[in-house]
C-alpha positions in Angstrom: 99.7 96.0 65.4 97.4 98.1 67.3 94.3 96.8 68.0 93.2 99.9 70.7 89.6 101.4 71.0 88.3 98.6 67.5 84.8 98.2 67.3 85.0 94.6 69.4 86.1 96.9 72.2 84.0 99.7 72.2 80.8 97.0 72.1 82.5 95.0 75.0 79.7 95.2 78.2 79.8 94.3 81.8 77.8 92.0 81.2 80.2 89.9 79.3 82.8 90.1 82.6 83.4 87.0 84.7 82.4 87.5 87.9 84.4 84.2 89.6 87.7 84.9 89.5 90.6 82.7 87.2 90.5 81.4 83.6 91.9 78.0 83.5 90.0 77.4 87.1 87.3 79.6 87.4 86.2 80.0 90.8 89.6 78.4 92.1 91.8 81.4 92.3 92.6 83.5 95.3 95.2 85.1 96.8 96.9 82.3 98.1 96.4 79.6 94.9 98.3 82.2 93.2 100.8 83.2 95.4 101.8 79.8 95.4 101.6 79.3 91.6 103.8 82.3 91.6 106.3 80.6 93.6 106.1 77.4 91.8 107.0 79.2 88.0 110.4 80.7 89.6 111.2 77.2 91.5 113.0 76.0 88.4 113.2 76.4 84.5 112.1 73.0 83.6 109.0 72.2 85.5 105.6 71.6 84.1 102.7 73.8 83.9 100.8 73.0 87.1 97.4 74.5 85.3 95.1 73.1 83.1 96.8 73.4 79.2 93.8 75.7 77.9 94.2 78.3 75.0 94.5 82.2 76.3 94.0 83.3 72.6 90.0 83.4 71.1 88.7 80.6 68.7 89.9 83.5 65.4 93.2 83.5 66.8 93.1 86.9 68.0 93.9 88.1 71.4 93.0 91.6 72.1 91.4 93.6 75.0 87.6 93.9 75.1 87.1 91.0 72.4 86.9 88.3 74.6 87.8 86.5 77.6 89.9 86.3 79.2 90.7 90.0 78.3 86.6 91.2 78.2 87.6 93.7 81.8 88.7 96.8 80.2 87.1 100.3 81.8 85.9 102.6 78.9 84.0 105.0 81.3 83.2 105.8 84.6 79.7 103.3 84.0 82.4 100.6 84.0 84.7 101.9 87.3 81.3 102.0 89.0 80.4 98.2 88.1 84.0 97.2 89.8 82.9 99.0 92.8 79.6 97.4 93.1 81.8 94.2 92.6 84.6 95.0 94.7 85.8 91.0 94.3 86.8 91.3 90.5 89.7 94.1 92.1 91.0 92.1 94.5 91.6 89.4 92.7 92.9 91.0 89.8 96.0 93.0 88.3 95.0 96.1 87.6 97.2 97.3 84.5 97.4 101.0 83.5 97.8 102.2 80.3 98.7 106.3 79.9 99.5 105.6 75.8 97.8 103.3 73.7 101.1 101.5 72.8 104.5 101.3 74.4 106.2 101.8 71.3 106.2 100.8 67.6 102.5 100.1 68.0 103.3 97.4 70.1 100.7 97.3 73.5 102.3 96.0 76.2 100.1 95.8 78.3 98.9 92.5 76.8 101.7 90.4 77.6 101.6 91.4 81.2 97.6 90.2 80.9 99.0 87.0 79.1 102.1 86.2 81.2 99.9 86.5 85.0 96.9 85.0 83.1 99.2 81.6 82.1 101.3 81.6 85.1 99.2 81.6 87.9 95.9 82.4 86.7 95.7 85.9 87.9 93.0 87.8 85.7 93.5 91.7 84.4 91.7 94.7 84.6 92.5 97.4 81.7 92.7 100.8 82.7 93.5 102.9 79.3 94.1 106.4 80.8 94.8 107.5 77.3 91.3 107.0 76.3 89.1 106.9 79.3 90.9 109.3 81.3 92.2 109.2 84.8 88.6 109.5 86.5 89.7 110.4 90.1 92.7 109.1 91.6 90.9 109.4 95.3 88.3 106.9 94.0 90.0 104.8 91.6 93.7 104.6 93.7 91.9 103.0 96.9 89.9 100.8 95.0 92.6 99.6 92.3 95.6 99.1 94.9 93.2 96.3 96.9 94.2 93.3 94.2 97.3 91.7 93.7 98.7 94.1 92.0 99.1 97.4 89.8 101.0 97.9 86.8 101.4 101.0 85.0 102.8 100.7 81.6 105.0 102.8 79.6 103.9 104.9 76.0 105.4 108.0 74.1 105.1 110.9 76.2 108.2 112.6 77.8 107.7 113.0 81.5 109.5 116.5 80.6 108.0 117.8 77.5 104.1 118.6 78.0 103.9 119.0 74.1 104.1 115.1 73.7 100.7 115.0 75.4 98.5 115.0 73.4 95.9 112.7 74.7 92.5 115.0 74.9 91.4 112.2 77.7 95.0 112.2 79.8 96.8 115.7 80.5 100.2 115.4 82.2 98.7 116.8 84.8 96.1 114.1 85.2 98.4 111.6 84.8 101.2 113.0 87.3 98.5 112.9 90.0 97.5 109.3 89.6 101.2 108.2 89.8 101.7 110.7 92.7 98.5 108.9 94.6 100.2 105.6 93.7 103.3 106.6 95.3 102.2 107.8 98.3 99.5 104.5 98.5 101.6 101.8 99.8 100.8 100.6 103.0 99.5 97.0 105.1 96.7 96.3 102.9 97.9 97.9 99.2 99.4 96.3 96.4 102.8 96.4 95.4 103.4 98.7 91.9 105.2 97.9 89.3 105.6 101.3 87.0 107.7 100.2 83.6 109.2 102.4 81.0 108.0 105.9 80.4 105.7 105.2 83.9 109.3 104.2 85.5 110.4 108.3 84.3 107.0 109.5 85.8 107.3 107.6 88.8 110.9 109.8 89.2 109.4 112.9 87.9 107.0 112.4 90.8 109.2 111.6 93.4 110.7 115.0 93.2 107.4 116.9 92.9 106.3 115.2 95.8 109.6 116.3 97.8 109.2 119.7 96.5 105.6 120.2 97.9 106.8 118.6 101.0 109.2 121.0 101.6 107.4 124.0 100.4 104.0 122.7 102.7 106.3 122.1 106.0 108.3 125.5 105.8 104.8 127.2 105.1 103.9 125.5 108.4 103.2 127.8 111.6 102.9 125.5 114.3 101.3 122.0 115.1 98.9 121.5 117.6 100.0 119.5 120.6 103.7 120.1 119.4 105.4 121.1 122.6 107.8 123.9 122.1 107.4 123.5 118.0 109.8 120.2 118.5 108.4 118.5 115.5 107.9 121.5 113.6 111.5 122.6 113.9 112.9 119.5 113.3 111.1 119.1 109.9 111.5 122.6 109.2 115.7 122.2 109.7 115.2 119.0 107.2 113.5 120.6 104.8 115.7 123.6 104.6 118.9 121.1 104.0 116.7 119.3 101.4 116.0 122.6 99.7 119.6 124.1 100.1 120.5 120.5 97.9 118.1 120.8 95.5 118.5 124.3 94.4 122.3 124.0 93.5 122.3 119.8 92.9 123.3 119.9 88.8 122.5 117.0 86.8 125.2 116.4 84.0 125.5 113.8 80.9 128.3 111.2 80.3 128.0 113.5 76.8 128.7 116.8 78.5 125.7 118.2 78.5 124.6 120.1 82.2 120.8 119.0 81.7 119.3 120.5 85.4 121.1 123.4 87.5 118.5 122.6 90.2 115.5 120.4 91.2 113.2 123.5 89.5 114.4 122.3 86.1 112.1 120.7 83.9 114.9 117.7 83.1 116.0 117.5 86.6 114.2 114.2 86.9 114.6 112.8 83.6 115.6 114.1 80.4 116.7 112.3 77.0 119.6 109.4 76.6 122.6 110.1 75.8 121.8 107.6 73.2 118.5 105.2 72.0 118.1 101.4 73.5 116.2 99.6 71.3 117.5 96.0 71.9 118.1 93.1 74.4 120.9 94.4 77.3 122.4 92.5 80.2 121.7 94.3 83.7 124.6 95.2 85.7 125.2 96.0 89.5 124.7 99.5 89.8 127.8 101.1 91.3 127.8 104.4 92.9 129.5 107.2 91.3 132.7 109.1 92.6 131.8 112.4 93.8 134.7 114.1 92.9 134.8 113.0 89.2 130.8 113.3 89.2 130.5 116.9 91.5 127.5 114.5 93.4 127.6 115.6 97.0 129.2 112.7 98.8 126.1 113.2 101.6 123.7 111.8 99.1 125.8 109.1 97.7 126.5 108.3 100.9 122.8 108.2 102.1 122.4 105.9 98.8 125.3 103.5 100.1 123.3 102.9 103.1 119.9 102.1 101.8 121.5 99.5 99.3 123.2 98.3 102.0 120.0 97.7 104.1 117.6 97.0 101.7 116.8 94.1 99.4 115.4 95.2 96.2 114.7 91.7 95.1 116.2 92.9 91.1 119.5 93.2 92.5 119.5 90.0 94.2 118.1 88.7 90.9 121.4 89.4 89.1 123.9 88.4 91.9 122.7 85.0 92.4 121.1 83.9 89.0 122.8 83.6 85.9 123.1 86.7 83.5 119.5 88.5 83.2 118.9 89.7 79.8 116.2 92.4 79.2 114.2 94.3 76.5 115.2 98.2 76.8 113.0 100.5 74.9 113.6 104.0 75.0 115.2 107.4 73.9 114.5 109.1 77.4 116.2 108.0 80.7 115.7 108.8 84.5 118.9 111.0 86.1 121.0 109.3 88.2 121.5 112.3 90.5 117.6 113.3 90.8 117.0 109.6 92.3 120.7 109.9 94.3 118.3 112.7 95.6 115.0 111.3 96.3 116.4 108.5 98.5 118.4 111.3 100.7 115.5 113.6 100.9 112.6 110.6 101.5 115.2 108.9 104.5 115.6 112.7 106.1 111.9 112.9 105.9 111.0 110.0 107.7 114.0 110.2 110.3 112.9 114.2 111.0 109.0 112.4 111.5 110.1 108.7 113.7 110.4 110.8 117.2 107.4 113.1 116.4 105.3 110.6 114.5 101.9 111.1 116.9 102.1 114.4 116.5 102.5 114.5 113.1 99.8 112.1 112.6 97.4 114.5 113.8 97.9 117.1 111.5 97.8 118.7 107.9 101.0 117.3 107.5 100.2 113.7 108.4 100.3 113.3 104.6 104.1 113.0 105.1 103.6 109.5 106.9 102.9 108.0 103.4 105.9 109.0 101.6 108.9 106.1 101.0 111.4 105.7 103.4 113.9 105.6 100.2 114.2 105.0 96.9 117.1 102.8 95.6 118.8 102.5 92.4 119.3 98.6 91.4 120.8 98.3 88.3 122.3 99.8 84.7 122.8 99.1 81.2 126.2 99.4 79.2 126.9 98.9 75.7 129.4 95.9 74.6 132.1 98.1 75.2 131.1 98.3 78.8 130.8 102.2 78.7 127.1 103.0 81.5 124.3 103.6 78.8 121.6 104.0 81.7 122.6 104.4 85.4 119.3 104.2 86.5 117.6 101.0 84.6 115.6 99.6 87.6 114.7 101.4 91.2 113.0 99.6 94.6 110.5 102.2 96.5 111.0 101.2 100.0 108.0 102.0 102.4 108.8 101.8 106.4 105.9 101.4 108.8 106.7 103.5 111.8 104.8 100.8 114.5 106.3 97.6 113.3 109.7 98.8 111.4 108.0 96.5 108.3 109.5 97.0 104.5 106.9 97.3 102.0 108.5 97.6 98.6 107.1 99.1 94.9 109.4 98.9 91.4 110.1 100.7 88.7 111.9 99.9 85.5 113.0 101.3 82.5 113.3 98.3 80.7 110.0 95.8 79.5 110.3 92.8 81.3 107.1 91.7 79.8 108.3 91.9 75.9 109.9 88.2 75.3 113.3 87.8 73.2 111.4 89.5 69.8 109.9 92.3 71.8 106.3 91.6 70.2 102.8 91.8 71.4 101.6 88.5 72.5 98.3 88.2 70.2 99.3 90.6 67.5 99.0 87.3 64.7 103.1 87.2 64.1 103.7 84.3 66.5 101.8 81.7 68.5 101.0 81.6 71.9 104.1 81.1 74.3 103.8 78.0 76.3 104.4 77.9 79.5 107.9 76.5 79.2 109.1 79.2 77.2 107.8 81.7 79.7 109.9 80.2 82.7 113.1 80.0 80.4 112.4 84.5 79.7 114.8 86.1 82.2 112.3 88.9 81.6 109.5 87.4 82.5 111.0 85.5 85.5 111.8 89.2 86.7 108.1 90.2 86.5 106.9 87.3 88.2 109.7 87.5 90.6 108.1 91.3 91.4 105.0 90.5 91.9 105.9 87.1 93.7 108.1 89.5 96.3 105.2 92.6 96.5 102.2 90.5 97.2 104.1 89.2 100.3 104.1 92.6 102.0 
């Protein structure tokens, strides 16, 4: 059921927005009550509900954005952006939840359940930004403004990062949307958000990674000189960097278990992602990812390698998920899947980046290029999918955005994943009238939704 842009929504007002934050305790939530509630859900699987047993869904039954609270914060128009601004409190202490399609699949809008799940669990409250319909407005503005709550959550739909003809959104171009998630990515610092991009937002998120490399590269070797750059130090080192990182990417080919050679270089329109060897549409358990071997693969062994290392260094809180809890099983949805290589990629290219920058960081900072500071550290790959027979469906199911601070050597982490770990074991839409409301007991017993929670939980530390 699809219950986007129906009359109760279009007629929704600010007026009709809570201006205290929480549900089941208005005025009570904050950062810390829900940081702890957070904590509390993944302590066990048994516990009880620590909040106040009161009904999510409306008095008809119905549970749908813009009809009524809890869900009444949906932003039709820039009229609605500006009343957030002018009530900067209802941001930060709120999920922010983007929408580029009006359903994640089979009419079913995701974006609910996230609302739903955060709402129950620790009484976290939702802001609805449909892209699809309202547009992106302007990522300077609305990135700053969004990234100051708990958290951000982009949500999946039907368009192909790869395909512009799927687009066909007269409010959201590909364009439009590739520079909100390219602002997201480059966004993550001491007082920002973690993001949590999921499905088709997971394959943007990796379409953008490599655009963002590409300018990079093209912006630095365009470079003339730095002011204050003794002897063009910085400048040459970044330059010699971004020549390597171009020399990979215009002969790095990206080839199918199927046989099919997808991308001969990082200028292909599938380099990033391009469609499944075959369709997920049902509950799959997530495996270790394991890297591949080079010479059966043709990777270059310096960017597996460089992939080693990061995995090695960095906790991505989803593999630690599956090593020390019991099997996770998950919801995949989708025909289209991110490339192993391009993200095998992205990490080497993001780690040479930032090493090139470490000893010439002031200098940097000073400059048109300063820009560069924001990018990831690295980017790693966390899990897969196989089919019962154990053959790799998707390499790439789940990825950890790493983000180094050059003063205090600090992680900050952002996610991606292609799988919904806000659909429960029927992969419905909470509130579409088929089922009743979960409890909060069968919440903590969803492996997905333990994984979401376990996200956000992890993020909003950093």
């Amino acid at each position: 059921m699809n219950d986007s842009l129906n009359t109760d929504e279009k007629q929704a007002s600010t007026a009709d927005w809570r201006l205290a934050p929480g549900y089941l305790h208005q005025s009570y939530a904050d950062s810390e009550s829900v940081h702890i509630l957070l904590g509390r859900f993944l302590a066990d699987r048994t516990s009880e509900n620590p909040l106040v047993e009161k009904e999510l869904f409306s008095p008809d039954g119905s549970f749908k954005w813009g009809h009524a609270k809890p869900l009444e914060k949906v932003i039709n128009s820039h009229q609605d952006f500006e009343f957030l601004l002018k009530h900067p409190n209802l941001l930060r202490k709120s999920i922010t939840i983007i929408e580029p399609w009006q359903d994640v699949g089979a009419g079913i809008r995701a974006s609910k359940n996230i609302a739903y799940i955060t709402q129950k669990v620790a009484d976290m409250d939702s802001v609805l930004l449909p892209v699809w319909s309202c547009g992106v407005l302007d990522p300077e503005i609305v990135v700053p403004a969004i990234t100051s709550g708990y958290a951000v959550v982009v949500e999946g739909g039907n368009p192909s990062a790869y395909d512009p003809s799927t687009w066909t959104s007269p409010a959201c171009s590909r364009e439009d949307m590739f520079a909100l998630v390219e602002k997201l990515l480059i966004s993550r610092s001491r007082a920002s958000a973690p993001v949590i991009f999921i499905c088709a937002a997971h394959q943007f998120a990796a379409e953008c990674h490599i655009r963002l490399i590409r300018k990079a590269v093209k912006q630095v070797l365009s470079t003339t000189s730095l002011e204050r750059d003794k002897d063009k130090r910085a400048l040459k080192s970044l330059q010699a960097v971004a020549e390597r990182i171009e020399a990979m990417g215009k002969t790095l080919k990206v080839k199918k278990h199927d046989g099919r050679l997808v991308a001969s270089n990082w200028n292909d329109d599938q380099f990033a992602v391009t469609h499944n060897e075959s369709q997920e549409f049902a509950n799959r358990i997530l495996l270790p990812y394991q890297s591949p071997d080079g010479e059966i693969s043709g990777i270059p062994w310096e960017i597996i390698h460089a992939h080693d290392v990061t995995s090695d260094t960095h906790e991505g809180v989803i593999d630690t998920t599956i090593q020390y809890e019991r099997e996770v099983s998950i919801s995949m949805f989708h025909f289209d899947e991110v490339n192993e290589e391009a993200i095998l990629f992205a990490n080497w290219a993001y780690h040479s980046i930032h090493d090139a920058i470490v000893p010439y960081r002031h200098v940097i900072a000073g400059s048109p290029l300063s820009w560069l500071i924001q990018l990831p550290d690295s980017v790693e790959i966390l899990c897969s999918t196989a089919e019962k027979t154990g053959e790799i469906v998707t390499e790439c199911a789940a990825t950890c955005i790493n983000y180094k601070d050059f003063e205090t050597k600090k992680i900050r982490r952002s996610f991606t994943c292609q799988f919904h770990p806000e659909l429960l074991d029927d992969h419905g839409e909470i509130g579409s009238g088929e089922a009743p409301s979960p409890s909060y007991s069968t919440l903590k017993k969803s492996d997905g939704v333990r994984l979401l929670v376990r996200l956000l939980y992890a993020g909003m530390q950093e």
